[in-house]
C-alpha positions as CSV (number, residue, x, y, z in Angstrom):
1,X,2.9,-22.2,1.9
2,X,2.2,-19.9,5.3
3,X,1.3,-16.5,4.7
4,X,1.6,-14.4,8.1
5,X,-0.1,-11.4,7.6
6,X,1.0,-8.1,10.4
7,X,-0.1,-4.9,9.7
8,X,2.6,-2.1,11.2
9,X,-0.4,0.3,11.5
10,X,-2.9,-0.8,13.9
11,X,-1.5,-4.8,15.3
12,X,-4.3,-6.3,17.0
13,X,-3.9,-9.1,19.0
14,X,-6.1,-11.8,18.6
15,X,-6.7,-15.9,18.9
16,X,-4.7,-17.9,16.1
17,X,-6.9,-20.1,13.7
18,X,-5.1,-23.1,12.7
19,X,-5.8,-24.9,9.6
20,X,-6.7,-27.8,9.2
21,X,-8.7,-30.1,7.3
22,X,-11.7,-30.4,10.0
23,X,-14.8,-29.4,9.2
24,X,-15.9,-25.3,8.9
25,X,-16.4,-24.6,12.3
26,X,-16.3,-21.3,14.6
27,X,-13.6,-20.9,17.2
28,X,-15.1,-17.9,19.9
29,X,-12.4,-15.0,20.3
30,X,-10.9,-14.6,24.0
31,X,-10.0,-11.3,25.3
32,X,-8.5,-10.0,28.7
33,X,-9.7,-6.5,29.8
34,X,-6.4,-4.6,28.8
35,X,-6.6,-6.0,24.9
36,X,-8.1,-3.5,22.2
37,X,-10.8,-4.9,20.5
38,X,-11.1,-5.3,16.7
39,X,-11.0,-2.7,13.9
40,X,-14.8,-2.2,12.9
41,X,-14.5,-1.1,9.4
42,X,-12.8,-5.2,9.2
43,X,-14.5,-8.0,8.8
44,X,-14.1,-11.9,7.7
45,X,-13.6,-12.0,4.2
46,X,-14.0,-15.9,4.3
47,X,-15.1,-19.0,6.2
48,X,-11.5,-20.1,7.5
49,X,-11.2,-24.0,7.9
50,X,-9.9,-24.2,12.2
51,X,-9.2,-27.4,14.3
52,X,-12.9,-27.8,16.6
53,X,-9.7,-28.0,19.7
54,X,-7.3,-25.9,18.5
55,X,-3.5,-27.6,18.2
56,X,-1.7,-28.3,21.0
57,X,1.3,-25.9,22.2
58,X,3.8,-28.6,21.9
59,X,2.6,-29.2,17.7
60,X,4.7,-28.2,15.2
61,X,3.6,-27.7,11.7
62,X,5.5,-28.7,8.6
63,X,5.1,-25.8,5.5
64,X,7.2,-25.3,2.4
65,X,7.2,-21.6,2.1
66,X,5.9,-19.5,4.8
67,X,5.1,-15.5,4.0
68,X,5.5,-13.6,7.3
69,X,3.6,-10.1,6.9
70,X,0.9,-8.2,6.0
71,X,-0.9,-5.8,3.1
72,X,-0.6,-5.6,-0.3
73,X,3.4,-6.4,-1.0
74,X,2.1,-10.8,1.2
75,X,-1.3,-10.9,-0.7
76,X,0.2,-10.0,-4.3
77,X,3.1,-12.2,-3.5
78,X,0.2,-15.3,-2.3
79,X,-1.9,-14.8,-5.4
80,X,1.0,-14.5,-7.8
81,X,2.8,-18.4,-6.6
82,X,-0.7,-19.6,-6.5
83,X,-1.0,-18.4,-10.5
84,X,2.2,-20.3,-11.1
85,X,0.9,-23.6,-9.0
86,X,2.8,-23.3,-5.4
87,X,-0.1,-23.5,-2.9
88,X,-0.4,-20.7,-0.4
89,X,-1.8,-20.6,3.0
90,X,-2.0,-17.4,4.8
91,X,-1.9,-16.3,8.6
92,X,-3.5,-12.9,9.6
93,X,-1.9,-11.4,13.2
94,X,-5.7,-10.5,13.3
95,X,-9.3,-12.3,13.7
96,X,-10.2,-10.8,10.6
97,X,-8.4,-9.7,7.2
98,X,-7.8,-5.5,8.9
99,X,-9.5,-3.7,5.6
100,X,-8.9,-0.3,7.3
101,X,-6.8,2.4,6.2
102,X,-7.2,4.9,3.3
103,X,-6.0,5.0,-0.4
104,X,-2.8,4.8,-2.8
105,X,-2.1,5.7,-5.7
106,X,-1.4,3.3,-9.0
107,X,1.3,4.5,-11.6
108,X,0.9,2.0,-15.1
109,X,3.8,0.2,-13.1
110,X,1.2,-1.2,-10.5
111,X,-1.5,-1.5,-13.1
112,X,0.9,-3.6,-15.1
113,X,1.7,-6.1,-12.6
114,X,-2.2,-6.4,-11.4
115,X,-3.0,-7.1,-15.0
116,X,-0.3,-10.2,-14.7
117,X,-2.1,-11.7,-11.8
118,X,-5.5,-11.2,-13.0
119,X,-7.1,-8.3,-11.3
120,X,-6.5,-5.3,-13.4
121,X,-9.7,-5.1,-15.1
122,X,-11.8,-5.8,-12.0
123,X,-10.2,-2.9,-10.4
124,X,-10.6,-0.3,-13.1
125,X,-14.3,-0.2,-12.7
126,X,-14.1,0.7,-9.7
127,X,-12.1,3.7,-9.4
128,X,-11.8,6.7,-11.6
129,X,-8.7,7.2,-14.0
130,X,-6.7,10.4,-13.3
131,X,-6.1,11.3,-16.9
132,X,-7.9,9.7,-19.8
133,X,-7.8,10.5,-23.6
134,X,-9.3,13.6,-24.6
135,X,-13.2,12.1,-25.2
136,X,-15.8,11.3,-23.4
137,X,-15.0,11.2,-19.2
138,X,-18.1,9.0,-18.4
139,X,-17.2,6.0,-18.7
140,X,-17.7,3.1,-16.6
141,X,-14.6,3.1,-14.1
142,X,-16.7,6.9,-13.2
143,X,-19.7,4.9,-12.4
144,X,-19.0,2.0,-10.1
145,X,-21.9,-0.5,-9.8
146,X,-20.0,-1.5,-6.4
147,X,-19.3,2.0,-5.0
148,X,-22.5,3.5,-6.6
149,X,-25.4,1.9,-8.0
150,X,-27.6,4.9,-8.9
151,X,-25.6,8.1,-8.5
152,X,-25.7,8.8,-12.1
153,X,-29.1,9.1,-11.3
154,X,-28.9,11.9,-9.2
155,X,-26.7,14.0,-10.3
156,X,-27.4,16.4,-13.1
157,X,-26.1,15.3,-16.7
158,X,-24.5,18.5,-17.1
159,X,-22.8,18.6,-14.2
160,X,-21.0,15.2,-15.4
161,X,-20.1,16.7,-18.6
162,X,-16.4,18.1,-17.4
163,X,-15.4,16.9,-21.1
164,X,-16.3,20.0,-23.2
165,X,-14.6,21.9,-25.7
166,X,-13.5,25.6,-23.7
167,X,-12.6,23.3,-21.2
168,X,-11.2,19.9,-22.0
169,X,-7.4,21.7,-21.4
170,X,-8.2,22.0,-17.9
171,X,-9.1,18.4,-17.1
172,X,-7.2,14.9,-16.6
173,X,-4.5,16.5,-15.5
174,X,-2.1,17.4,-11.9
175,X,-2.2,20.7,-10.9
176,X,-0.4,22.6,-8.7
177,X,-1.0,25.4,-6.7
178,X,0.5,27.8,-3.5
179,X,-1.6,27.5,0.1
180,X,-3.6,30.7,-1.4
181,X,-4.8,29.5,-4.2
182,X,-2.6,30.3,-7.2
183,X,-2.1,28.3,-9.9
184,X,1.9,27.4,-10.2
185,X,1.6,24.9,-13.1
186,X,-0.2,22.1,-14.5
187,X,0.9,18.3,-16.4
188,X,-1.0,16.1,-18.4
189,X,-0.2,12.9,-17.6
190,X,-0.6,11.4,-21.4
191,X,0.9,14.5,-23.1
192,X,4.3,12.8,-21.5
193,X,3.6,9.6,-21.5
194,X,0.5,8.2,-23.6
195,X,0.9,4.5,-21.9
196,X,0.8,6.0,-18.5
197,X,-2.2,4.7,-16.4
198,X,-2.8,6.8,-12.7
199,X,-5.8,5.8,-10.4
200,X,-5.7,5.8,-6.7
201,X,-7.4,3.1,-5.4
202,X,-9.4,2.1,-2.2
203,X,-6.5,0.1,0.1
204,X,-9.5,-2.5,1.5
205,X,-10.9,-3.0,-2.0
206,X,-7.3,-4.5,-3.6
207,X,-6.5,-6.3,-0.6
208,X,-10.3,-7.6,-0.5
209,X,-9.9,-7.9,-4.1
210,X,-6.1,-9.9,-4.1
211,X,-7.3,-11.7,-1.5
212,X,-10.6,-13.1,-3.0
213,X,-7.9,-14.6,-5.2
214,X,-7.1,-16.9,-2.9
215,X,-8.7,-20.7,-2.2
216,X,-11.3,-20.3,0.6
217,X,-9.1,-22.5,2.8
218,X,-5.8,-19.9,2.0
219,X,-6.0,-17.9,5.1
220,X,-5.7,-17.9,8.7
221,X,-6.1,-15.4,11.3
222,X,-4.0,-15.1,14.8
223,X,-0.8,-16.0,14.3
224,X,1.8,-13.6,15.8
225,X,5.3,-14.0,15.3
226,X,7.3,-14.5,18.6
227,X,10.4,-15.6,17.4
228,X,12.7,-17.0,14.8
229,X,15.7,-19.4,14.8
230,X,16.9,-22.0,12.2
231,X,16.8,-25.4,12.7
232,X,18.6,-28.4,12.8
233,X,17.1,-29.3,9.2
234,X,18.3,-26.1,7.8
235,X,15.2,-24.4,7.8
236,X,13.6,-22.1,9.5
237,X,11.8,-22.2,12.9
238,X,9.2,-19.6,13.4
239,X,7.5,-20.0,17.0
240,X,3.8,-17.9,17.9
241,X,3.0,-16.6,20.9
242,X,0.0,-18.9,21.5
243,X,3.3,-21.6,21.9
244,X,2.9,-23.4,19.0
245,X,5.5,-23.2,16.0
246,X,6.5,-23.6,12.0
247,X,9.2,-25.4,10.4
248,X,9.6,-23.6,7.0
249,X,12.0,-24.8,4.7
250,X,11.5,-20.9,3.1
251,X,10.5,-17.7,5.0
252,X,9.3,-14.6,3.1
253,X,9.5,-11.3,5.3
254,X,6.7,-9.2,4.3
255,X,6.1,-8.1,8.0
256,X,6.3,-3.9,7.6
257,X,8.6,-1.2,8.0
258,X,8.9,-2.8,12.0
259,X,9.8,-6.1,10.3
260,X,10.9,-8.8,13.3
261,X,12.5,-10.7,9.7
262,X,14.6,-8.0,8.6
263,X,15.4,-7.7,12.6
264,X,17.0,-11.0,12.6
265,X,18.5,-10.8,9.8
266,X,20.8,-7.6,10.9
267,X,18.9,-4.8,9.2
268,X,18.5,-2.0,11.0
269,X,15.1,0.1,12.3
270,X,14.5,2.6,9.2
271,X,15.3,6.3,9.2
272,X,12.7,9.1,10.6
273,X,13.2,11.6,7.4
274,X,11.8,14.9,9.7
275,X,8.0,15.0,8.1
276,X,5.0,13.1,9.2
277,X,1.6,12.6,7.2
278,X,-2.3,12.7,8.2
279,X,-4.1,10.6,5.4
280,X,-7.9,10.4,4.7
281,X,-10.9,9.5,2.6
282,X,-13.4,11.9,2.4
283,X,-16.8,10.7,1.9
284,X,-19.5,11.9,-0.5
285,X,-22.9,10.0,0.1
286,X,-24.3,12.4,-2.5
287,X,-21.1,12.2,-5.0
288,X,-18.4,14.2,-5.5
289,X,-17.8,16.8,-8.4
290,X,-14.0,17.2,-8.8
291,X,-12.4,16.8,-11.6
292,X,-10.2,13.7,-12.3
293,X,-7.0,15.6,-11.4
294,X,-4.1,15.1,-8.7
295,X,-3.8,18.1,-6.8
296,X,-1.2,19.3,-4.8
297,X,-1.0,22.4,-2.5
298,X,2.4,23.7,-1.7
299,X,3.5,26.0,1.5
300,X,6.1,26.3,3.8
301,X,7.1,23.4,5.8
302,X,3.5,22.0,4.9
303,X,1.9,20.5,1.7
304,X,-1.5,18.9,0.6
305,X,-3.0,17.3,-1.7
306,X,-6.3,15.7,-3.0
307,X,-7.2,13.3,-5.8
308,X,-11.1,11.8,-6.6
309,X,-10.4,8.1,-6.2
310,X,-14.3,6.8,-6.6
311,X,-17.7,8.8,-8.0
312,X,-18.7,9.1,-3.8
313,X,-14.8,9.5,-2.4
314,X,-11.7,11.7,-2.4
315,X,-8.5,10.4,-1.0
316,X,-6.3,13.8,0.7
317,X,-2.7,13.8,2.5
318,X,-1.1,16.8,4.9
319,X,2.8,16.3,5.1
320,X,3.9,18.4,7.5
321,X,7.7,19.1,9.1
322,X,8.2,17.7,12.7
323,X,11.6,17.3,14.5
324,X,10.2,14.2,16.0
325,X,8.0,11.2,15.3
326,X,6.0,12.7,18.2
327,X,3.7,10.3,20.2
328,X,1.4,8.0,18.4
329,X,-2.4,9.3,18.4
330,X,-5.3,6.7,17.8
331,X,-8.4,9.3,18.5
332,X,-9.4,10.1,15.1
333,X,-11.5,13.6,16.3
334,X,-7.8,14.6,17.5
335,X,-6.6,13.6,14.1
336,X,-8.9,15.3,12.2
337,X,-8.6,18.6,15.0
338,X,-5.0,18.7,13.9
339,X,-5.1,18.0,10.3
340,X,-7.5,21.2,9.6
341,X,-5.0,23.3,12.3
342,X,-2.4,22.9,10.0
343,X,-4.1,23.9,6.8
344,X,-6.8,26.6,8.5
345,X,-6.3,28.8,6.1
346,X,-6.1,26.7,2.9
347,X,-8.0,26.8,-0.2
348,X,-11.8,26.1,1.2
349,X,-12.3,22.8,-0.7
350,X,-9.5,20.6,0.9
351,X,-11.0,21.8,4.9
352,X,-14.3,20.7,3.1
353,X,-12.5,17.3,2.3
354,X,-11.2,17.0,5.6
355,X,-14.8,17.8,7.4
356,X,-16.4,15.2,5.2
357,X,-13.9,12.4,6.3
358,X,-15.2,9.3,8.4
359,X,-13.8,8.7,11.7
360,X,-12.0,5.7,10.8
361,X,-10.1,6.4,8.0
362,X,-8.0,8.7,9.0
363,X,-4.2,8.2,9.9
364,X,-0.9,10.3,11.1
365,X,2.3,8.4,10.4
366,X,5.6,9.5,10.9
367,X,7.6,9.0,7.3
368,X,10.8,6.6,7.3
369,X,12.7,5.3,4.7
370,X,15.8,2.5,4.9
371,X,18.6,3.4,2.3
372,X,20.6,0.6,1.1
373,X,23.8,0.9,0.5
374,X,25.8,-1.4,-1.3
375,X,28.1,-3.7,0.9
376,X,27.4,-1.8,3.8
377,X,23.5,-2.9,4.1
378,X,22.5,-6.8,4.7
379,X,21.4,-8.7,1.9
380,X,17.5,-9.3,1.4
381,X,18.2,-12.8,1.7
382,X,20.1,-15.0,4.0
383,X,20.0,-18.6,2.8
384,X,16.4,-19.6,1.9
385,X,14.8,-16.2,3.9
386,X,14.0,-13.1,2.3
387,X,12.7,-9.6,2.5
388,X,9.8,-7.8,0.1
389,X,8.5,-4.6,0.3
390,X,8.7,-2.3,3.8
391,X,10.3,-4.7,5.3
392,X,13.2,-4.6,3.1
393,X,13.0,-1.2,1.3
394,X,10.9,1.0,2.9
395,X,10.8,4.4,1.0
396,X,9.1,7.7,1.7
397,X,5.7,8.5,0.2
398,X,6.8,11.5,-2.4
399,X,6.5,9.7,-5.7
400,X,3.5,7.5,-5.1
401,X,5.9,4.6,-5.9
402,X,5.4,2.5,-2.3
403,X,2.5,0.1,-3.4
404,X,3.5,0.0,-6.9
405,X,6.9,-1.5,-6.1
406,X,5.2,-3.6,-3.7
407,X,3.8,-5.2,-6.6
408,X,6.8,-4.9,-8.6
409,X,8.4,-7.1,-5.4
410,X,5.8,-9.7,-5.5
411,X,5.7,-10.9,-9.2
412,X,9.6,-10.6,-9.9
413,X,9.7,-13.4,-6.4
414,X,6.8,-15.2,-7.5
415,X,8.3,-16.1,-10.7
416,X,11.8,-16.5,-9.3
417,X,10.8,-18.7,-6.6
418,X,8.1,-21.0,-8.3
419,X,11.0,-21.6,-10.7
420,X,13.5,-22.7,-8.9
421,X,10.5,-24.7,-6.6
422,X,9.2,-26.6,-9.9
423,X,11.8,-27.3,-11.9
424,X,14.8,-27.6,-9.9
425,X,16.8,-25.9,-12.7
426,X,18.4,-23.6,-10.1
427,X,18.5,-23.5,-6.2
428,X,16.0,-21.8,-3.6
429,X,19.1,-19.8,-2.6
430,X,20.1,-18.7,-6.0
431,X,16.7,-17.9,-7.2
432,X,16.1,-15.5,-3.9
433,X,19.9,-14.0,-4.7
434,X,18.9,-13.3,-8.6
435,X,15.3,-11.4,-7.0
436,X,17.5,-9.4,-5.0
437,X,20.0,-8.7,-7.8
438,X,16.9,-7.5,-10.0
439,X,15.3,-5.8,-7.7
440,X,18.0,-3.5,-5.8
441,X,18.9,-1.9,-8.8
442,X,15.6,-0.1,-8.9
443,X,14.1,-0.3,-5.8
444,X,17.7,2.0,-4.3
445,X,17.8,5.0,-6.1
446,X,13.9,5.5,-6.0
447,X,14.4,5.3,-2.2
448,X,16.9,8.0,-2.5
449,X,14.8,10.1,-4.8
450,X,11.8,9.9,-3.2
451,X,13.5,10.9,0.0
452,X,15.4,13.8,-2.0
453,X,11.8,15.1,-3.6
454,X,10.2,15.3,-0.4
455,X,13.0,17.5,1.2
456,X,12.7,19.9,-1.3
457,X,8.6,19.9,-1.4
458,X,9.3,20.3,2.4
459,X,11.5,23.6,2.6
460,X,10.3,26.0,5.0
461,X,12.5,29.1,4.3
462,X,10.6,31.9,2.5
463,X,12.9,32.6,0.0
464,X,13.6,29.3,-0.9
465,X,9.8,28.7,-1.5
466,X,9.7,31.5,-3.4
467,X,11.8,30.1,-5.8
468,X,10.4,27.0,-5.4
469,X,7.2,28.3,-6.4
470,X,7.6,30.7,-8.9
471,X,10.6,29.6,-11.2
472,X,11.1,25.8,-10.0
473,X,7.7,24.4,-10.5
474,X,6.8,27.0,-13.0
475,X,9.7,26.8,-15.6
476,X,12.0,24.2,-14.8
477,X,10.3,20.8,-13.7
478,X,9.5,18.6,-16.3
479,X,7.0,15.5,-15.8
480,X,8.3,13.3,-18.2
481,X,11.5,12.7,-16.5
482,X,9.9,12.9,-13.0
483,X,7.9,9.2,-14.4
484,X,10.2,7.4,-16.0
485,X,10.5,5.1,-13.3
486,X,7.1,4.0,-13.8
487,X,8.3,2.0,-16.7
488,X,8.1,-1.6,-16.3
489,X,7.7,-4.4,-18.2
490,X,5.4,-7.4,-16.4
491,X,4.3,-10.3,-18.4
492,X,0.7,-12.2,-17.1
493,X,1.5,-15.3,-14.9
């Protein structure tokens, strides 16, 4: 199998690394003057295995399953056929596997499925849960031995202690607040729902982590997408633009909210929903002192929030209304210029989160979402091609739900597909039909809903966020409803 990784974010162009069964070798990168360079917060994860002279233009490769795309929804999908025996090989649009990017959060629905393929645990000691039991907070997902050796060193003990008697009420919990400050109401996640699980989690450490997965021959950078056909075979053609090409007897479209696959296949470009989002990862070399909590910040027409994601890093979002997209900006001092504009008079500690924010983790992106109505929207699959994640579904970020169904996307295929691949009991076609079947069910309405919550978080008329904020929130929303959809049952590989 051919994984083709594209990241709709920041696409770099780059030379395509062919595998091959030479010896490890390096092939030296070619750029013109007008091409960006490479992302510096990515790197090579892995020795890749490259032809010493490259594959000639007029070549054509032969691969059982190929996985067009990038990020989480192509890596989880690679590792989870590879658990259940189907080899996987995986092409990067860039040199390097791009680690950039900020944090997401993880529901018990994403832990779930990570626990299937293997990587739960490894992630848990690494970032900090949201809400624990009432006990003891210091555990050892507070302090990572990767993210921190010795901060728990310098930090004074009683400063760690949050857990105390007077005020153990006012921990492990989300809070929400107005833009000055006051307290509209506050959830405990387990109080709900004791089974519910919420970390966010570094975006470069799961894919690093999900990919690490992976045989050290599984990847290979390079390979951009140029064009798709079927061929005479009845498979799938997928041509480069370095000129050389794939014959896939199955295509997986995990290629972004931009997806060329879902292009083809007749969907069309998803739907600007009038907000946009600056994203960071502030950066505490010293450690940070919040308390494990979401927090959110409601206003008019604007909303923030901020959540500890490690024991030296805080991950924090702006969504903010815009009647357009407006032009993409890549110069992350303009970024950061604008993000504390919009939220200048905001509560001091989010402006301090901002401040403390690396350069390169910080993004604006407009929100879309793609809602698929029943026989009016293409199928996710069209003989022996089909569509995962963004590509198929994209959804708006309002629930945290994006990367967790992501994962949900990957397993339910996996299994489906590695099925009908090793036993023959059913056909490729059917077994990408019955994923689709599954998965539309639940993947629609939270599309809908998610779109639906961040209209309302979104209003801009005063007297509507007066109600909003002071009989909505207070008296009338209910979290256990709100996380229902986080329910999902995921058995390990």
């Amino acid at each position: 199998m051919v994984l083709l990784l594209h990241s709709p974010l920041s696409p770099l162009p780059a030379h395509h690394f062919l595998v091959s069964k030479q010896p490890f070798i390096h092939t030296p990168i070619t750029r013109t003057g007008s091409e960006p360079g490479p992302d510096p917060s990515a790197y090579l994860l892995r020795s890749i295995r490259v032809s010493a002279a490259g594959t000639p233009a007029a070549d054509r490769k032969e691969e059982h399953v190929v996985i067009v795309g990038a990020g989480i929804a192509s890596l989880a999908t690679a590792v989870s056929l590879h658990r259940l025996g189907v080899k996987s090989v995986v092409l990067d649009l860039g040199e390097s596997l791009r680690t950039g990017g900020t944090s997401l959060t993880l529901f018990k629905n994403g832990w779930r499925v990570l626990d299937a393929i293997g990587v739960g645990n490894d992630l848990r000691t690494q970032f900090l849960e949201i809400q624990g039991r009432d006990g003891d907070l210091r555990n050892a997902s507070f302090f990572s031995t990767r993210n921190c050796t010795s901060l728990k060193h310098r930090i004074k003990p009683e400063r760690l202690n949050f857990q105390t008697k007077n005020n153990r009420q006012k921990l492990c919990r989300m809070m929400v607040k107005s833009q000055d400050g006051r307290e509209l109401r506050s959830f405990r996640f387990k109080d709900e729902d004791e089974s519910q699980e919420v970390r966010a989690v570094e975006r470069r450490i799961l894919l690093e982590t999900l990919a690490d997965q992976l045989p050290s021959d599984s990847i290979s950078f390079g390979s951009k997408l140029r064009k798709i056909e079927r061929s005479e075979s009845g498979g799938t053609l997928l041509e480069l633009t370095d000129g050389s090409s794939i014959s896939a007897k199955i295509v997986i479209g995990c290629d972004g909210i931009r997806s060329p696959v879902a292009k083809w296949m007749g969907f069309s470009e998803p739907r600007y929903v009038g907000h946009c989002a600056f994203r960071g990862l502030g950066f505490y070399p010293g450690g940070q002192l919040f308390e494990p909590r979401v927090n959110y910040i409601y206003g008019r027409g604007l909303r923030a929030g901020f959540v500890p994601v490690s024991p030296t890093k805080v991950y924090w979002f702006i969504c903010f209304n815009s009647s357009t997209p407006g032009p993409k900006i890549t110069d992350p001092s303009v970024l950061k210029k604008q993000a504390t504009e919009a939220v200048q008079n905001w509560p001091s500690e989010l402006l301090n989160i901002i401040n403390l924010t690396p350069d390169d983790t910080i993004i604006r992106t407009p929100l879309v979402d793609r809602w698929l109505w029943p026989t009016i929207s293409p199928p996710a699959s069209s003989g022996k091609i089909v569509l995962v994640d963004d590509a198929w579904h994209p959804m708006t970020l309002n629930l945290g739900q994006g990367a967790c169904c992501a994962l949900e996307d990957a397993v339910v295929l996996a299994r489906k597909l590695a099925s009908a691949i090793k036993s023959g009991s059913t056909s490729v076609e059917d077994a990408l039909r019955s994923y689709s079947n599954e998965r539309w069910p639940r993947i629609f309405p939270l599309t809908v809903r998610a779109n639906l919550v961040g209209s309302l978080l979104q209003w801009d008329n005063p007297a509507v966020c007066s109600v909003r904020n002071n009989v909505i929130i207070p008296k009338v929303v209910r979290l256990g409803p709100m996380l229902e959809h986080t329910n999902f049952d995921c058995e390990p590989l």
